[in-house]
Each structure stands twice: as structure tokens, then as C-alpha cells.
C-alpha positions, 0 to 999 in steps of 0.5 A: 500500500505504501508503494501505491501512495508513492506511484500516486504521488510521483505520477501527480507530480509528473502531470501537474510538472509536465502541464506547467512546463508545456503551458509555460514553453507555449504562453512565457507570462502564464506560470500557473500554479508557481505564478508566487516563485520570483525570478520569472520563466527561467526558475519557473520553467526549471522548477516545473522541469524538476517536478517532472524528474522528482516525479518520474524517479519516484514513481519508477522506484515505487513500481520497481519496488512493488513488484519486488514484494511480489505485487503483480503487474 
């Protein structure tokens, strides 16, 4: 169970990380959620691009994890 929560959490990250980082690239003065972060599209689009990585590093543990303990699939 606890791994299920892990993938959750990675995944979420990943999508809300990766929608950022597109809405970001196609229009600059939209930030999103990390409209409050100073230091404009540079820190925006990196913290966005660093939320997809944490993301798809925690999720991949997480199922490599899962499967380990014998969960299927």
C-alpha cells in the first residue's frame, strides 16, 4: 500500500510538472500554479522541469519496488 501512495504521488507530480512546463514553453507570462516563485520563466520553467524528474524517479522506484514484494503487474 505504501508503494501505491508513492506511484500516486510521483505520477501527480509528473502531470501537474509536465502541464506547467508545456503551458509555460507555449504562453512565457502564464506560470500557473508557481505564478508566487520570483525570478520569472527561467526558475519557473526549471522548477516545473524538476517536478517532472522528482516525479518520474519516484514513481519508477515505487513500481520497481512493488513488484519486488511480489505485487503483480
Amino acid at each position: 500500500m505504501k508503494y501505491d501512495a508513492l506511484q500516486i504521488l510521483g505520477v501527480a507530480l509528473l502531470i501537474l510538472g509536465g502541464q506547467g512546463a508545456i503551458r509555460q514553453l507555449v504562453d512565457h507570462s502564464n506560470a500557473g500554479l508557481l505564478r508566487w516563485l520570483p525570478g520569472g520563466f527561467a526558475v519557473s520553467i526549471t522548477a516545473y522541469l524538476v517536478a517532472v524528474v522528482i516525479g518520474a524517479v519516484v514513481a519508477g522506484w515505487a513500481h520497481s519496488k512493488a513488484k519486488a514484494v511480489g505485487r503483480k503487474s
